[in-house]
ZAMARGU-4260 file (C-alpha; in steps of 0.2 Angstrom, whole numbers, plus 5000, padded with zeros to 4 digits):
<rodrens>
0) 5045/4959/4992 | 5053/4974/4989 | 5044/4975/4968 | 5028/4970/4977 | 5031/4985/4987
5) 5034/4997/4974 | 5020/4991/4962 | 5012/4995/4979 | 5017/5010/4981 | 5015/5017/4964
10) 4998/5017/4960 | 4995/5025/4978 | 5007/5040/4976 | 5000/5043/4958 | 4982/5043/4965
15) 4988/5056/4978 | 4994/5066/4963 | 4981/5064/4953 | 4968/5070/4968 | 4978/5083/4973
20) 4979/5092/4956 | 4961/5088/4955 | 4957/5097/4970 | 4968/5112/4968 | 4960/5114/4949
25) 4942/5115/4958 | 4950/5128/4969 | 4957/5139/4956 | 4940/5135/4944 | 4929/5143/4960
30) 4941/5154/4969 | 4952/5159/4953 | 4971/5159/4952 | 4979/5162/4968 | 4995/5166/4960
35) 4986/5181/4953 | 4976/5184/4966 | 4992/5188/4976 | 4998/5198/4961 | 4983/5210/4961
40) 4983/5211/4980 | 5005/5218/4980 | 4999/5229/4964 | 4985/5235/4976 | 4991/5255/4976
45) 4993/5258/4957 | 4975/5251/4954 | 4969/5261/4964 | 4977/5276/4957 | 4969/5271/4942
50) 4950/5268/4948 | 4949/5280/4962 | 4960/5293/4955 | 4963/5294/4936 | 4945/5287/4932
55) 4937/5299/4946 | 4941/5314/4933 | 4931/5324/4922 | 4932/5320/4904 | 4944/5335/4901
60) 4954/5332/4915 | 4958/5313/4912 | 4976/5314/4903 | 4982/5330/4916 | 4978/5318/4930
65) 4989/5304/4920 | 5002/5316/4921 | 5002/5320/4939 | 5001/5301/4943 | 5017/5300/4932
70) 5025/5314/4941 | 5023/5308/4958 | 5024/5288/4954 | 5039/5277/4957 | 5032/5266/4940
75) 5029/5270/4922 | 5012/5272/4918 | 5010/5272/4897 | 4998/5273/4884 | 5001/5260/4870
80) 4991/5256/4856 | 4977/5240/4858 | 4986/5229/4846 | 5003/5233/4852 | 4997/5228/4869
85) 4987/5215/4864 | 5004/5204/4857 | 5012/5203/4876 | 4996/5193/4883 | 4991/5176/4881
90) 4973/5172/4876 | 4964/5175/4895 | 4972/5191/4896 | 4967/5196/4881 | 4948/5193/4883
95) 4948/5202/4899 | 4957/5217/4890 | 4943/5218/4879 | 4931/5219/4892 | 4939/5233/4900
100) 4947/5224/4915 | 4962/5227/4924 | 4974/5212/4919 | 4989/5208/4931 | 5002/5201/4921
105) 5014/5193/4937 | 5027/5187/4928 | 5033/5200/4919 | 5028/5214/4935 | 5017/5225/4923
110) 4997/5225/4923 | 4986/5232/4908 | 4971/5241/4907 | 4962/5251/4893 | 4956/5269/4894
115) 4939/5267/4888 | 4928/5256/4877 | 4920/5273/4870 | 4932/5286/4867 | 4924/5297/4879
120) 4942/5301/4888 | 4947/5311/4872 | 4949/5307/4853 | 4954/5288/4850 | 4955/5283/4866
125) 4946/5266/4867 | 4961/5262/4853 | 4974/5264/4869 | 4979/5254/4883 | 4985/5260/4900
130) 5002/5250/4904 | 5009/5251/4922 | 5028/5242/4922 | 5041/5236/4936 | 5026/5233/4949
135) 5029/5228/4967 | 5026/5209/4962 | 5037/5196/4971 | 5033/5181/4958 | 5043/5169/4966
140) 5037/5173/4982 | 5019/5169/4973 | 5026/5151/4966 | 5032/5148/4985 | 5015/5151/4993
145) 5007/5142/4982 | 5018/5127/4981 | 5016/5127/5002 | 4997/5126/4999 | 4998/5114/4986
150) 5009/5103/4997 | 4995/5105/5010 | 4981/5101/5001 | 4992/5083/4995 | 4995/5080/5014
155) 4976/5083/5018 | 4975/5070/5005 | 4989/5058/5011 | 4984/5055/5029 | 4967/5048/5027
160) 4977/5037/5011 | 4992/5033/5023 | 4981/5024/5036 | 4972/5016/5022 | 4988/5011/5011
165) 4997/5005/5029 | 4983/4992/5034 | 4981/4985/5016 | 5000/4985/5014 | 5002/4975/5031
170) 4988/4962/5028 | 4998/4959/5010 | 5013/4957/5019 | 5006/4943/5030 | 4999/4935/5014
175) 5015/4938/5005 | 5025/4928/5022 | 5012/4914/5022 | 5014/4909/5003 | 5032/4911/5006
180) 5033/4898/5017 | 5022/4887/5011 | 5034/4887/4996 | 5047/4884/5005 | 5037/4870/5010
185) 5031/4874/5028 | 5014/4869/5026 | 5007/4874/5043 | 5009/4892/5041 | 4993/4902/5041
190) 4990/4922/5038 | 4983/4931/5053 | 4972/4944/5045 | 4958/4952/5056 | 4940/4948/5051
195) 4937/4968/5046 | 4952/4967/5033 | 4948/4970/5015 | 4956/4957/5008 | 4950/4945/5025
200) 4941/4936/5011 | 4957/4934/5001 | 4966/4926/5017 | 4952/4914/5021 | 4956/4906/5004
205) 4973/4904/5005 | 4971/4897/5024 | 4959/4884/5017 | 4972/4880/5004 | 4988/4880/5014
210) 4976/4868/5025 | 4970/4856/5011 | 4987/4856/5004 | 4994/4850/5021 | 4983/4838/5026
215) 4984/4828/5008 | 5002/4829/5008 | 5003/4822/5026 | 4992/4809/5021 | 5001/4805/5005
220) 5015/4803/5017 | 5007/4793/5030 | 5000/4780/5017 | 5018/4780/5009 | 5026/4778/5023
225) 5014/4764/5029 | 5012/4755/5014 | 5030/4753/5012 | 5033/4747/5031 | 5020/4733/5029
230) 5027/4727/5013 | 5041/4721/5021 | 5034/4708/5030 | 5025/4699/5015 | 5041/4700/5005
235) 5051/4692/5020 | 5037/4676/5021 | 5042/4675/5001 | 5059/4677/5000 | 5058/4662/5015
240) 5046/4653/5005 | 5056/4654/4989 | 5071/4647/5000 | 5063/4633/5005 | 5054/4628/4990
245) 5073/4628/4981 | 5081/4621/4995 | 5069/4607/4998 | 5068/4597/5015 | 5064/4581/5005
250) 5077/4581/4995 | 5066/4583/4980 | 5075/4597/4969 | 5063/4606/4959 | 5067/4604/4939
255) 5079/4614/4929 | 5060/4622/4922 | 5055/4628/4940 | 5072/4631/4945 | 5070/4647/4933
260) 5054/4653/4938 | 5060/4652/4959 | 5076/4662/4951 | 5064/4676/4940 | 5052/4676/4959
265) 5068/4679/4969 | 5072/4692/4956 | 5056/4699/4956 | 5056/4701/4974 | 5072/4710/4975
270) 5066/4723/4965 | 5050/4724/4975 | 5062/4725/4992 | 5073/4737/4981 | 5056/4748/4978
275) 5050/4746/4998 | 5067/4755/5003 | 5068/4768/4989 | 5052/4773/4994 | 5058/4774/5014
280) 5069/4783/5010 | 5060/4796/5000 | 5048/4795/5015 | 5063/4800/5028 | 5068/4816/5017
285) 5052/4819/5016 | 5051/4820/5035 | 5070/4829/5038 | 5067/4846/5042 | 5085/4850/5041
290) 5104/4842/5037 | 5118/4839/5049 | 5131/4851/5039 | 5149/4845/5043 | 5164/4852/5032
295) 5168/4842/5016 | 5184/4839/5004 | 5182/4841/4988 | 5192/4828/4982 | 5188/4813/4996
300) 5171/4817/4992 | 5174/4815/4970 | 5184/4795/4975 | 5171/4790/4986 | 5156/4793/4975
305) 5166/4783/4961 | 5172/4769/4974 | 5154/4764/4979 | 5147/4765/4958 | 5142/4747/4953
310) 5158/4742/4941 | 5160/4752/4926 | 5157/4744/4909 | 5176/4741/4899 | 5168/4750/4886
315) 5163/4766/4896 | 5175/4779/4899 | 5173/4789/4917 | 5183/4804/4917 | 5184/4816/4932
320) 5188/4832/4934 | 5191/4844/4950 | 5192/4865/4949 | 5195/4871/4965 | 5200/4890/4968
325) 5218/4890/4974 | 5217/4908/4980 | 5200/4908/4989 | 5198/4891/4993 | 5178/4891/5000
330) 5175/4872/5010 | 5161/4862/5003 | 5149/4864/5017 | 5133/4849/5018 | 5127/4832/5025
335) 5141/4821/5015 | 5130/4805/5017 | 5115/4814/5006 | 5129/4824/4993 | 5135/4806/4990
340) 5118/4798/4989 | 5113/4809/4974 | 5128/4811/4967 | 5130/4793/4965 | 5113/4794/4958
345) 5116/4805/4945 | 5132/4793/4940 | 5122/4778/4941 | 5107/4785/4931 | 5123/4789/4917
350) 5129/4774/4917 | 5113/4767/4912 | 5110/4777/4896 | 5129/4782/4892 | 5138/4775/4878
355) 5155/4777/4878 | 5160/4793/4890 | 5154/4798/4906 | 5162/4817/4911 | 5161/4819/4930
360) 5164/4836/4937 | 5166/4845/4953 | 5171/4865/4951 | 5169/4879/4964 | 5160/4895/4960
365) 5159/4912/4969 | 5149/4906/4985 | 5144/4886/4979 | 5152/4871/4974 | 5144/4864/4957
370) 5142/4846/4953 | 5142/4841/4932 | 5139/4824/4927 | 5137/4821/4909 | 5135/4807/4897
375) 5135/4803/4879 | 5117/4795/4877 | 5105/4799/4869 | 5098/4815/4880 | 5083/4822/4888
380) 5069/4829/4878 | 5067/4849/4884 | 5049/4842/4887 | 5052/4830/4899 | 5066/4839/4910
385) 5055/4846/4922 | 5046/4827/4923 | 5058/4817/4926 | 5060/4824/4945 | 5043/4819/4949
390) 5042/4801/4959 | 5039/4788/4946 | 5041/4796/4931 | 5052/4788/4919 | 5055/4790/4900
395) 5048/4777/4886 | 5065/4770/4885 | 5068/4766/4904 | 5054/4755/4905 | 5062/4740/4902
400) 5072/4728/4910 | 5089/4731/4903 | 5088/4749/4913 | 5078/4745/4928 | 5073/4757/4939
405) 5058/4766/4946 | 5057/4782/4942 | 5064/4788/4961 | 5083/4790/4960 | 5081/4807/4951
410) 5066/4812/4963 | 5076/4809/4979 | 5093/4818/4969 | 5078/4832/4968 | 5073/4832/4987
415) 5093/4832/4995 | 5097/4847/4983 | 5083/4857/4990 | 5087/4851/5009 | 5104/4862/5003
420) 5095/4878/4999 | 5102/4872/4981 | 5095/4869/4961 | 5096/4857/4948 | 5095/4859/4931
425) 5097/4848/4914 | 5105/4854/4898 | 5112/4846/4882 | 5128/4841/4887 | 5144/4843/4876
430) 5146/4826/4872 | 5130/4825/4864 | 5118/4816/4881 | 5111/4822/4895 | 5120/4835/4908
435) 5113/4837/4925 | 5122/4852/4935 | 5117/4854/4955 | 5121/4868/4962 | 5126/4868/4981
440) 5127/4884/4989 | 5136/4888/5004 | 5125/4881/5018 | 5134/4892/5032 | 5129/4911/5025
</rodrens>
């Protein structure tokens, strides 16, 4: 929120910027520079000793006047030479000298102005300028006023931007919200944007969205949920039929031939029930909105996980390994029925593929516990690490018999590990397989 903010913000204070220098430029570019402007206005006296006093005398009298002014004046008045003159101004000034126009020159407290442009005064006079120094000029009282009027004219500006910049900005909020929580997978949330908003359009969409996306996933879950409910009861007539036709009443025993195929039915019917409840329970994480968090040990939770593993083969190494902080010891805080459910996933899903070492690890950090299971098979490709959470997605060498499965162990480790605010991620692991790391942080913050 706080980046959308500022790439918010931003563009809005530069366009103020922008607008105000472009204002205040049209203002000087009609009005002239205000800083000189207020120059002229404190140098008020000495020009008018020069136009209504010096320049009011015959051409005789012109450089006695001077005099008197200099006399009588508490600033130099001086006569240098054009070019000499010429050298202290900037290229403005300089065509404004040549004119015959008074220049203020602010910074430096002085102004300039030439005697003639005929040499009518007296012999080479339109070669010399008249230079007045050390004029009543407060310069930095100038840079004040005009920064006060700039600062005006950008607050004339922002106001009617403010209002504009405060309704967009809180319609984006409200969108920002709504896609927040429909991430964190509160599907019904919807933006409340008024009809007259800018971006109402914009909000409509993402309603319309939020909606669709709600009502497939409820119907994905509905039909799951279904499905998997009714299945039961054909698969219980089965199995009884499959019971009977072994165990027959007549005492006919089926041959050694058919005995097989009731044993491959049976077995294909425990896979099916198998599939039914795996996909119950996927439908009742789907449906918990929360966890019932209870404090956890570490080390009760590492035995039990290995206690309820199918037997380990004798030519499978399990090692486990437990680091626990000794001097900040933070509880491992969860639902322990769900931690051991895809935890135990994780180790059965190794077992499958390991070949001789399986390295189980159980480590606090900072403010989470972190749960490593690692094997030596043959990995996970980097392309399929992100697909293999997804419901019945299962790699090429998993669709086969001697590994079983249905593609919904690593799914549901998925779903329990976001019901803890937490991650998962796959990596190549140090003995050469696949290393899956969960990591569960602490649900009481």
């Amino acid at each position: 929120m706080n980046r959308l903010f500022l790439r918010f913000l931003l563009p809005v204070l530069l366009s103020i910027a922008f607008a105000t220098m472009l204002v205040y430029a049209v203002i000087i570019g009609i009005f002239g520079d205000p800083i000189e402007k207020n120059a002229e206005r404190q140098a008020a006296p000495q020009i008018f000793l020069i136009e209504q006093y010096i320049d009011k005398a015959a051409t005789d009298e012109w450089l006695a006047r001077l005099n008197k002014v200099r006399e009588v004046s508490q600033v130099p008045f001086e006569l240098l030479p054009l070019p000499q003159a010429m050298e202290k101004l900037d290229r403005a000034q300089r065509a404004k000298l040549r004119q015959g126009r008074i220049v203020v020159d602010a910074a430096n407290r002085a102004l300039y102005r030439r005697v003639d442009l005929d040499g009518e005064k007296y012999i080479g006079s339109d070669e010399d300028v008249l230079q007045v120094q050390n004029l009543p000029i407060d310069y930095w009282f100038n840079i004040q006023l005009e920064i006060v009027r700039f600062v005006i004219v950008a607050l004339v500006l922002l106001i009617p931007i403010a209002f504009w910049s405060r309704a967009h900005w809180r319609d984006i909020q409200a969108l920002s919200h709504v896609t927040e929580e429909i991430g964190d997978g509160n599907l019904a949330a919807r933006a409340g944007v008024a009809s007259t908003a800018a971006i109402y359009p914009l909000a409509q969409q993402i309603n319309q969205m939020g909606g669709r996306i709600e009502q497939l996933i409820n119907s994905q879950k509905n039909l799951l949920h279904s499905v998997s409910h009714e299945l039961r009861t054909p698969i219980a007539r089965l199995e009884f039929a499959l019971e009977i036709l072994q165990d027959s009443p007549l005492g006919i025993q089926p041959s050694d031939k058919n005995r097989l195929r009731i044993q491959a039915m049976q077995a294909d019917l425990s896979e099916l029930n198998s599939l039914v409840s795996e996909l119950l329970n996927m439908a009742k994480l789907d449906a918990q909105g929360q966890i019932m968090v209870e404090a956890i040990d570490a080390h009760d939770l590492m035995q039990t996980c290995i206690q309820h593993l199918p037997p380990v083969p004798g030519h499978i190494q399990l090692r486990q390994v437990l680091e626990l902080s000794e001097a900040r010891r933070l509880p491992l805080v969860g639902d322990r029925r769900l931690l051991e459910r895809a935890i135990q996933n994780l180790l059965k899903n190794a077992l499958k593929y390991a070949e001789k070492n399986i390295v189980f690890t159980l480590k606090q950090q900072a403010n989470a516990y972190i749960v490593i299971v690692e094997d030596d098979g043959a990995g996970i490709p980097e392309a399929d690490r992100d697909k293999i959470f997804e419901p019945f997605y299962r790699l090429d060498r998993s669709r086969d018999r001697s590994t079983g499965g249905f593609g919904l162990g690593l799914a549901i480790v998925k779903q329990i590990v976001t019901l803890h605010r937490g991650s998962i991620r796959i990596s190549q692991a140090s003995i050469g397989g696949a290393r899956f790391e969960i990591n569960i942080p602490d649900q009481t913050a």
